[in-house]
C-alpha positions as CSV (number, residue, x, y, z in Angstrom):
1,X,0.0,0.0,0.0
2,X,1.7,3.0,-1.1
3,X,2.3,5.8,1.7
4,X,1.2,9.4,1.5
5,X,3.7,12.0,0.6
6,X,5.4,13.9,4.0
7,X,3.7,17.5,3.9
8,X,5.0,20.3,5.8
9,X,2.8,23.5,5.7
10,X,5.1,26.6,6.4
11,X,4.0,29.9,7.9
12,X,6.3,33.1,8.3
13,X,5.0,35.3,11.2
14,X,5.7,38.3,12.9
15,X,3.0,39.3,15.6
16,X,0.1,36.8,14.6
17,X,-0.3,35.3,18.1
18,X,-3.7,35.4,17.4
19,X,-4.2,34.2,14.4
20,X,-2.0,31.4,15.2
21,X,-4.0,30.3,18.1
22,X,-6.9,29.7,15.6
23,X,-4.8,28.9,12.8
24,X,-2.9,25.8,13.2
25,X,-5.8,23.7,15.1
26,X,-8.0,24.8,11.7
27,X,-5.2,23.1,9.5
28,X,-5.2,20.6,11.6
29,X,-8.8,20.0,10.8
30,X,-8.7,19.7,7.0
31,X,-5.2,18.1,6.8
32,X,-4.6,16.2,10.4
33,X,-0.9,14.5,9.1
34,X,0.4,17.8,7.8
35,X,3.4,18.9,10.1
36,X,3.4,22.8,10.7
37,X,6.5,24.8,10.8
38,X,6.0,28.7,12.1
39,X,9.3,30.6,10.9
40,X,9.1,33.8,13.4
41,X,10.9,36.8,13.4
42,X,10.7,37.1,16.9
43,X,7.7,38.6,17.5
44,X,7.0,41.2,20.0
45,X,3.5,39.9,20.9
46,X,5.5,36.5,21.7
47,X,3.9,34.3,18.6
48,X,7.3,32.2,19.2
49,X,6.5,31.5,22.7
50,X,2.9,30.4,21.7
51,X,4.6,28.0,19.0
52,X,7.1,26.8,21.4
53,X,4.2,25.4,24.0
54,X,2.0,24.3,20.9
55,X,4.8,22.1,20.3
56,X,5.2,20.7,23.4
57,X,1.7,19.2,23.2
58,X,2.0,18.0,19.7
59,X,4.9,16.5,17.6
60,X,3.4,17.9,14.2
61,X,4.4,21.5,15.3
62,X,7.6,23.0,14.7
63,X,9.3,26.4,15.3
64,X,12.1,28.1,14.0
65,X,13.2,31.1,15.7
66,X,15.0,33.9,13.9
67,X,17.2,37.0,15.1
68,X,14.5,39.8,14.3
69,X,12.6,41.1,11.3
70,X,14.8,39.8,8.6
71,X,12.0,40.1,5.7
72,X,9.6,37.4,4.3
73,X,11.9,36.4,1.2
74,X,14.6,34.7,3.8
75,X,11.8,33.6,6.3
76,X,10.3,31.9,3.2
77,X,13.9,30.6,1.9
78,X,14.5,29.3,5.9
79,X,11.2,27.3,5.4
80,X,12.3,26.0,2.1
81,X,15.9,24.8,3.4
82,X,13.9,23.2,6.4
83,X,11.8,21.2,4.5
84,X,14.4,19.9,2.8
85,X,16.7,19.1,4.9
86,X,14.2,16.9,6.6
87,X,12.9,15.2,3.7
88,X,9.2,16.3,3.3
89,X,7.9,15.5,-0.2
90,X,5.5,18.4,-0.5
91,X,5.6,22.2,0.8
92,X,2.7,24.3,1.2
93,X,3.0,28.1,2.4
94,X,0.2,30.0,3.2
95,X,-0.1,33.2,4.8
96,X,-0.6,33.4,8.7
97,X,-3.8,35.6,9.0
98,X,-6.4,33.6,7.5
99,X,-6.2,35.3,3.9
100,X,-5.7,32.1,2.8
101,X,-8.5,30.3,4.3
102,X,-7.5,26.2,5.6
103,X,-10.9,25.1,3.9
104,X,-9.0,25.2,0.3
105,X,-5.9,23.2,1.2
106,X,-7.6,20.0,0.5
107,X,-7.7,21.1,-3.2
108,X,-4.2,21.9,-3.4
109,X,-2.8,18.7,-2.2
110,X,-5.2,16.7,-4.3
111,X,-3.7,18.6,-7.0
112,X,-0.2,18.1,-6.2
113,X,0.3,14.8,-8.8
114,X,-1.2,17.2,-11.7
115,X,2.5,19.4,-11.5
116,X,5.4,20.6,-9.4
117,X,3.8,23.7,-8.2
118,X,-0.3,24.3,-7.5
119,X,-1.0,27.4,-7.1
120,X,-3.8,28.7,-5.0
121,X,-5.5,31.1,-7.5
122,X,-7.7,34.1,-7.2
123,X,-7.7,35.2,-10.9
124,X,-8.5,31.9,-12.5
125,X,-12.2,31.2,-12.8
126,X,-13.9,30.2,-9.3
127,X,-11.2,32.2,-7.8
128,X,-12.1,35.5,-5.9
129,X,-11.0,38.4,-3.2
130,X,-13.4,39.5,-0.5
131,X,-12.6,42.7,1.2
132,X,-11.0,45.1,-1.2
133,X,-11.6,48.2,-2.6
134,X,-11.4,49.0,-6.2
135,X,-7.3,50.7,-5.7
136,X,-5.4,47.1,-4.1
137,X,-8.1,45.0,-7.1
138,X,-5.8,47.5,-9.7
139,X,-3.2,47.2,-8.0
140,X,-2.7,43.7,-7.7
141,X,-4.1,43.1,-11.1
142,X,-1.3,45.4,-12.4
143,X,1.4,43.9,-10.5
144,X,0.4,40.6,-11.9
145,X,0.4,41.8,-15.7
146,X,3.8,43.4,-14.8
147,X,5.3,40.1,-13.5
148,X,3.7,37.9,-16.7
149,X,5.7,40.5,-18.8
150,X,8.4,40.6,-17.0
151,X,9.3,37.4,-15.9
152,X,7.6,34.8,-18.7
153,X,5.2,33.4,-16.4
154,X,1.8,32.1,-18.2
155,X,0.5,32.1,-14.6
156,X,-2.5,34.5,-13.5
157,X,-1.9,34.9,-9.8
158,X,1.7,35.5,-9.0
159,X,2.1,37.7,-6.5
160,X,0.3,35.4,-3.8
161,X,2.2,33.4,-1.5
162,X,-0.3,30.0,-1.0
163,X,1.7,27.5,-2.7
164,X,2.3,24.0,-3.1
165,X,5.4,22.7,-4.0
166,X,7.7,19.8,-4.6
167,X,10.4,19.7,-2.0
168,X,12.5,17.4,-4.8
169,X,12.1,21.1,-7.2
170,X,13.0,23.5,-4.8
171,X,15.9,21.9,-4.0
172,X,17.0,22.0,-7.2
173,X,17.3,26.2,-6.8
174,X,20.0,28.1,-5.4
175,X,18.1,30.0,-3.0
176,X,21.1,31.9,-2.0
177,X,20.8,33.7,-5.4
178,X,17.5,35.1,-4.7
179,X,17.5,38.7,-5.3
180,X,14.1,39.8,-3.3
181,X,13.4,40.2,0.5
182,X,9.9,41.6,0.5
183,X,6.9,40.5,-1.3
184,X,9.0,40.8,-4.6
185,X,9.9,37.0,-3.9
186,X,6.9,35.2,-4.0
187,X,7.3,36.2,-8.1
188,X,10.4,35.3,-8.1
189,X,10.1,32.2,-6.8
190,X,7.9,31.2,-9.9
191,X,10.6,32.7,-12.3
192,X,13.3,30.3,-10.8
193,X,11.2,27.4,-10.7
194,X,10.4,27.8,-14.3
195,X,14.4,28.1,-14.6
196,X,14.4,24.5,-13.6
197,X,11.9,23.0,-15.5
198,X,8.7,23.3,-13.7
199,X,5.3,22.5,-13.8
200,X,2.5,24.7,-12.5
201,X,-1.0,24.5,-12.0
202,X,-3.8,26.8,-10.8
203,X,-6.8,25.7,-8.5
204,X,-9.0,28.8,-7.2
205,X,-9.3,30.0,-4.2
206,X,-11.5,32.7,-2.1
207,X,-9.2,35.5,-0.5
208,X,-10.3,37.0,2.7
209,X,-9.2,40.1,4.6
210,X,-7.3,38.6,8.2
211,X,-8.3,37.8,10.9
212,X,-6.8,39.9,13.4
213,X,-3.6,42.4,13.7
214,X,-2.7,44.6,10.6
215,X,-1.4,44.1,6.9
216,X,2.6,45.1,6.5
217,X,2.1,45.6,3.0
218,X,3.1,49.3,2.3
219,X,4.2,51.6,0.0
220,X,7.8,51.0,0.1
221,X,7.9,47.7,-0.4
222,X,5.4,48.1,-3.8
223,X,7.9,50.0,-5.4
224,X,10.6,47.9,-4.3
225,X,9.0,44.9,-5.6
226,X,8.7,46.1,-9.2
227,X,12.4,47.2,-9.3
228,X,13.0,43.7,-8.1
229,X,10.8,42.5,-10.8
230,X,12.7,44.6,-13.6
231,X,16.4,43.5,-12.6
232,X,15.0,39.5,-12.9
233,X,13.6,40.7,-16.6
234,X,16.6,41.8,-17.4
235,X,18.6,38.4,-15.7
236,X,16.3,36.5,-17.9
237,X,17.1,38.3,-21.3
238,X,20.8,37.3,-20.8
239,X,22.3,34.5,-22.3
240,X,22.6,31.4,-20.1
241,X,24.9,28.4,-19.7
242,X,23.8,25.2,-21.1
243,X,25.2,22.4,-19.3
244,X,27.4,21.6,-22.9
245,X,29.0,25.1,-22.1
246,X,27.1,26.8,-25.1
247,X,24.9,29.6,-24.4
248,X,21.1,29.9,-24.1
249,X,18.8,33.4,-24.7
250,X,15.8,32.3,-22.6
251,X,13.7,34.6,-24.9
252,X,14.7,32.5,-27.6
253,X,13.1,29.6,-25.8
């Protein structure tokens, strides 16, 4: 009888003690063999204290306990290199505030044997965001089209961070490379998967505003994220190594 895939479900935090309190016992409900790992930039509100007794009482919960607020691109990196160092077979991130509600993981592992990377989709049909107002709908629309162009992807939602990956895939990326701290890197992630041959899928999903604290998306780190976005276009113009030493134009491709 064949056995099903190790699945760790990663979530970067910085003061969500609340959330997480609700959180992890919800994932729990949908997916009860998942393993959770809370990567925490040492929140003030002590999140990593919570996760640190939630632990204690259950094996499947893990924490890992960083220096400060050292940005979600290397708490999202940290996860990676976590799960695969301990030989998960699947990855899912998802956001810690109940944006991406634990109803729809179900539907992303299901999907997992369809390609490398299932995407959690608002823009494909089915998908949808509850909560905004017409500016962030532009917004993320336009940062969307901007990544497509940009970057290659055929993908329709790429600026979200609830994944599903491959563990075998990721560790075929040189994370160390990454270029983007902020929200910047949940495209790049994408464009360096694709670099390696990947496979990607899109199942829909319902966004929803969180549950409790406040967003730390701001200004800044918007415009930072599409300068990000135009140094990767212009890494993926240039000429590449093949592995016989000639050299590869990924436009040309």
């Amino acid at each position: 009888m064949p056995t099903s895939p190790r699945l760790l479900i990663t979530l970067c935090t910085y003061n969500e003690r609340e959330n997480i309190l609700q959180l992890i016992p919800e994932i729990h409900g949908v997916l009860p063999d998942a393993h959770v790992l809370v990567i925490d930039d040492a929140s003030p509100d002590g999140t990593g204290k919570l996760v640190d007794e939630m632990a204690a009482q259950d094996d499947r919960i893990h924490a890992l306990h960083r220096s400060g607020k050292l940005g979600l691109g290397t708490a999202t990196i940290a996860g990676f290199e976590y799960g695969i160092r301990e030989g998960y077979d699947l990855l899912l991130n998802m956001d810690a505030d109940f944006s991406h509600p634990p109803r729809f993981l179900p539907s992303l592992v299901e999907a997992c044997d369809q390609a490398d990377v299932v995407i959690a989709s608002r823009y494909v049909p089915g998908g949808a965001v509850v909560g905004w107002g017409p500016l962030r709908h532009i917004m993320s629309r336009g940062i969307n089209i901007y990544a497509r162009t940009m970057l290659g992807l055929t993908t329709r939602d790429n600026s979200g961070s609830f994944r599903l990956y491959s563990v075998a895939k990721l560790a075929e990326v040189d994370w160390q490379q990454s270029r983007a701290k902020g929200y910047a890197f949940e495209e790049e992630i994408l464009f360096r998967l694709k670099n390696v041959g990947c496979t990607f899928v899109e199942v829909p999903f319902q966004f929803e505003e969180r549950r409790f604290g406040e967003t730390k998306i701001n200004t800044q780190e918007a415009l930072s994220a599409l300068t990000i976005l135009a140094q990767l276009g212009f890494e993926r113009l240039r000429p590449r190594r093949s592995p016989t030493g000639s050299q590869e134009n990924e436009s040309n491709t």
